[in-house]
C-alpha positions in Angstrom: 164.7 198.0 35.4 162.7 201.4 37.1 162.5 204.2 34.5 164.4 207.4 35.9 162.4 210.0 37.5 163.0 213.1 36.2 164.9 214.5 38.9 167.6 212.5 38.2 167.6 213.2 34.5 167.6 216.7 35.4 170.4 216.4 38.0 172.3 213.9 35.4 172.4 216.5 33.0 173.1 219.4 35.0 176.0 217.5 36.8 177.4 217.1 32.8 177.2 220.2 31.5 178.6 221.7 34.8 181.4 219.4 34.7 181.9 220.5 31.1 181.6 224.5 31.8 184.1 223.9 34.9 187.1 222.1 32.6 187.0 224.6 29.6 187.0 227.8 32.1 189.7 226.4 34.2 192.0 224.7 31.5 191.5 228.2 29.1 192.0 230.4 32.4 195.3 228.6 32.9 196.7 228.5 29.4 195.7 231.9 29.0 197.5 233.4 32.1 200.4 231.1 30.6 199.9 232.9 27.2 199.5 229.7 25.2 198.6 230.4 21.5 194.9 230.6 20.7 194.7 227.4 19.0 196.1 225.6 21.8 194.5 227.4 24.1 190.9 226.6 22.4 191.8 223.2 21.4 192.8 222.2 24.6 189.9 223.8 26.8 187.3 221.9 24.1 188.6 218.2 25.1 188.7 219.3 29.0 185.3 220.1 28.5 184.3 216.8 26.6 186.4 215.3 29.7 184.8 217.1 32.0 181.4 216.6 31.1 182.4 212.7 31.0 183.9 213.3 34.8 179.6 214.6 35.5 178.5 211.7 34.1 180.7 208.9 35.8 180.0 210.7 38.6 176.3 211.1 39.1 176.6 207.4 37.9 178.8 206.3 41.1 175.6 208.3 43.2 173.3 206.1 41.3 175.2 202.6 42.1 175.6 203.2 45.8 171.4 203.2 46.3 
């Protein structure tokens, strides 16, 4: 097994956080124009981010498997 170079990391964790930041601004964006109660609203946009940020992550890994 190589070690990852740091690019990679960097890219990895970059590709997870804006996966993460992308979910929670569009799911709150849309339950807000729908004028969802705050809890929902909050609730809601924090698992799209956890989902989201899990989306990154599968993702860069697919990039990583087809080398």
């Amino acid at each position: 097994m190589q070690p990852e170079h740091w690019t990679a990391r960097r890219l990895r964790f970059t590709l997870w956080v804006a996966g993460a930041v992308a979910a929670f601004g569009v799911v709150g964006a849309v339950l807000s124009a729908l004028r969802a109660p705050d809890t929902v609203t909050w609730a809601a946009a924090a698992g799209a981010a956890v989902a989201g940020g899990w989306a990154g992550e599968r993702f860069m890994r697919r990039l990583e498997e087809r080398r």
